[in-house]
N, C-alpha and C positions, 0 to 999 in steps of 0.2 A: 504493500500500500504506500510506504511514503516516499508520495511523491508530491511536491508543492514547490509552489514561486521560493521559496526562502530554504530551501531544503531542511527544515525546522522537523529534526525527528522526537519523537515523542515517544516513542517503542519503550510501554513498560509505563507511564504514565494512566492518571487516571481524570476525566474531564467530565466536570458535571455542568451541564447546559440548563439553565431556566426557560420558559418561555420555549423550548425546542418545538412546540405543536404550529409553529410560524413558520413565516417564510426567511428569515433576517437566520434567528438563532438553528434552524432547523440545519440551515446550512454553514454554521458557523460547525455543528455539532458535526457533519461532513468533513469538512476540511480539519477539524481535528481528529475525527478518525484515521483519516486520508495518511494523515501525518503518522499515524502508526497506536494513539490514543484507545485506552476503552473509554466509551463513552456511554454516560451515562443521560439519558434525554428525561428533561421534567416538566409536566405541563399539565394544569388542569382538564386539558382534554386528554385523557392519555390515549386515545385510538389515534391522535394524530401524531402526537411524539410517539405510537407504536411502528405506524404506515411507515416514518424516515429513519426509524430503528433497523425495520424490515429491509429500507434501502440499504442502505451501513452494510448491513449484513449482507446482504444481496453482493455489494462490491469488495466482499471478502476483508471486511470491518468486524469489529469486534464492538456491540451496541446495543442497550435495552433502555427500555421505555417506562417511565415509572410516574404515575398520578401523584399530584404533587401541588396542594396549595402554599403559594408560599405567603401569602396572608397567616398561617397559622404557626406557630412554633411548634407544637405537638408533632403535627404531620411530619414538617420538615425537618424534624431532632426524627423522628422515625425513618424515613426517607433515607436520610443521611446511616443513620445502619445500615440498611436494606445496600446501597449501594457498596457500604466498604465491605457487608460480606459478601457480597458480588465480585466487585473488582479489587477491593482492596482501598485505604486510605487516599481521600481527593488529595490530589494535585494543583489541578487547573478547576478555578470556578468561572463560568462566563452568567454574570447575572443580566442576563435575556430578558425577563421578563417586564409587562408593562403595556405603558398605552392609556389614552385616551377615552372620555366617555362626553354624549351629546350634552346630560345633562350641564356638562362643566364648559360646555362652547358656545358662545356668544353667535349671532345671528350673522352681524353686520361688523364689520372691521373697525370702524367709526360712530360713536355714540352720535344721536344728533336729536336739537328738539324735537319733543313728540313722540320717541320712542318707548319712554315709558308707558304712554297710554295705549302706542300700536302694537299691533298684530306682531312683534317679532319680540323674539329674547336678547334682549339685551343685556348688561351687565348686571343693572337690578334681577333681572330674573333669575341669574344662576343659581344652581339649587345646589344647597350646603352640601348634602348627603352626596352629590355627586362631585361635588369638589373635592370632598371628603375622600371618596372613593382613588380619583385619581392618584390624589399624593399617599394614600396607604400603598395601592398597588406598584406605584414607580419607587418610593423609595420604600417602605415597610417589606416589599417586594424584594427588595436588595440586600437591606440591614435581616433580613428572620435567615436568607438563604445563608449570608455570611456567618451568622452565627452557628448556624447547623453546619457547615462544611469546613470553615475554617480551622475550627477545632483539631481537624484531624491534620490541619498542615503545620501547625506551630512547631518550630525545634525542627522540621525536615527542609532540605534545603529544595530548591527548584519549585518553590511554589510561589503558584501567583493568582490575583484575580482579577476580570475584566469585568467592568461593568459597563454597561450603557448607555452613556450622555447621549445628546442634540445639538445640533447647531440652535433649537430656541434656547440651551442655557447661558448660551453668549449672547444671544438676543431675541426678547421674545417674540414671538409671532403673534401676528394678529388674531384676536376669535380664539384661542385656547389658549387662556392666563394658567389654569390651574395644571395643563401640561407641561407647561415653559416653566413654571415655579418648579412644579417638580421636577425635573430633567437639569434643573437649575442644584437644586438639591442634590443630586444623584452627582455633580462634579464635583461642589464643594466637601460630598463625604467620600470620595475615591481620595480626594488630599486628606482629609482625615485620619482614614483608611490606614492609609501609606506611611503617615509619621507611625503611627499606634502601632502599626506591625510591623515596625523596620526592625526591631531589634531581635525578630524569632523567623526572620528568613522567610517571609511573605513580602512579595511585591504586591501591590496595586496601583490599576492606570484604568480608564476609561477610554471608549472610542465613540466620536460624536460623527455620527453619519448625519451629511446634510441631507436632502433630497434623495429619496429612493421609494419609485412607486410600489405598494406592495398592497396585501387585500386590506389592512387597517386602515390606508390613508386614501383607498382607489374613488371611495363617493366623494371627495374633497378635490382630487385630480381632476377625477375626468367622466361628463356626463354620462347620460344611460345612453345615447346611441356613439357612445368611444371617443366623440370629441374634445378637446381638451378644455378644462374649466378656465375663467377667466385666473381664477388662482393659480393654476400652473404659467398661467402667462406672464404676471407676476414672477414667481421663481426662477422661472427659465431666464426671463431676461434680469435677475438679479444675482444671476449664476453664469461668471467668467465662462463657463465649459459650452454653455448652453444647452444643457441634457438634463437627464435625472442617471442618478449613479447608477451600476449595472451591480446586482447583488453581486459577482466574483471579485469587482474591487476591493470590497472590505477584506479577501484574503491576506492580502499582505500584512496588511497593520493588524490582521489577530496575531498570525503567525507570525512577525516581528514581536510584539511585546511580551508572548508566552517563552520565546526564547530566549534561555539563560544565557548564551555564548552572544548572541548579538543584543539584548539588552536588560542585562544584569545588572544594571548601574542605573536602570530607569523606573521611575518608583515615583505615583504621584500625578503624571502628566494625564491629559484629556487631549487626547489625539483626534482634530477634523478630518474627516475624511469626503469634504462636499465641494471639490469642483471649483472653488476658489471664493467661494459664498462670503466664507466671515472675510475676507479683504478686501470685498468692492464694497466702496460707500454707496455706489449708486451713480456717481458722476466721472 
């Protein structure tokens, strides 16, 4: 199996995936196999972290699929057995998991009189509970997994975790405050992270993918008959590349920061991966 951009072997390592029942992490959990990784896939839905376990396995990977709230500590302190007696003590954590919900997104981009009493959601209307929701899921979603896996890396060397910033924690986007806040969150505690576990041979880094169309963000991109929304038009022209990233870009910067030969000394950072996004002003 390992074979990848970075020649980043893993043989003998153990990778546990959040979020793997997606399109982003499912393939992240991929290319860590690929690499030579047992992997472990976790996700609320587990027939869809089973389907890309089946693939893994399929391409002569080593791969199971394990149901997995990571809202819950219970689960995930159970979970986290379940895999080391499987594979053996995590390694590599990729916290995957995450995403956005309607109730926590504003209608219209711009507040403007009269909107409180029309027909749209606007800021006044956001509903707590799903505010709420968000920032448990993005970052409570991060901090329950870290606590259940990390455990098993402290005092071993070659461990690291990735988790999953945005380009909104650099800057928020318009219509989803309580995503941007969180993903906002999700970098300032990969630095946290980083100091706190420096001294027992854990790294930690983030990767902020700008733009990439996938099923979470496709009603936002592009209407029902496949046209692009006005919001992708937006994007596109506030994105140097002028695309939307292609999911095999992100291989590099995983497999970069999981490896100890080329970045042992990296601990802390939030890696962009969007096309030159966070450097145009606009003009």
């Amino acid at each position: 199996m390992n074979t990848n951009c970075l020649n980043t072997n893993l043989t003998g390592k153990v990778a546990v995936v959040t979020g793997a029942g997606g399109v982003l992490c499912s393939y992240f959990a991929k290319v860590l196999a690929r690499a030579g990784a047992k992997v472990a896939l976790l996700d609320l839905n587990e027939a869809a972290a089973k389907a890309y376990a089946d693939e893994i396995v399929a391409e002569g990977g080593i791969a199971k699929a394990y149901a997995c709230n990571v809202l819950d500590k219970s689960i995930c302190t159970e979970v986290a057995k379940q895999v080391e007696a499987d594979f053996g003590p995590c390694d590599l954590l990729i916290n995957g998991a995450g995403g956005n919900n309607p109730r926590a997104t504003t209608d219209k981009e711009y507040f403007e009189l009269g909107d409180i009493d029309a027909d749209t959601k606007s800021f006044f209307d956001l509903d707590a509970d799903g505010v709420g929701f968000v920032f448990n899921l993005n970052f409570l979603g991060t901090l329950i997994p870290t606590q259940a896996f990390a455990s098993q890396m402290v005092g071993r060397e070659g461990c690291s975790i990735i988790n999953i910033s945005s380009m909104n924690a650099f800057t928020p986007l318009t219509k989803i405050p309580a995503y941007s806040g969180a993903k906002a969150a999700i970098s300032n505690f990969t630095q946290w992270l980083a100091v706190h576990f420096s001294k027992v041979g854990i790294r930690v880094n983030a990767i902020a993918p700008g733009f990439f169309s996938t099923q979470q963000n496709a009603k936002l991109l592009w209407n029902e008959d496949g046209t692009p929304t006005a919001r992708t038009g937006k994007i596109l022209a506030a994105t140097p590349m002028g695309r939307f990233g292609k999911t095999e870009e992100l291989e590099g910067s995983l497999l970069f920061l999981v490896n100890e030969k080329a970045a042992g000394f990296i601990t802390g950072v939030v890696l962009p991966v969007d096309g030159g996004f966070s450097a145009y002003s606009g003009v």
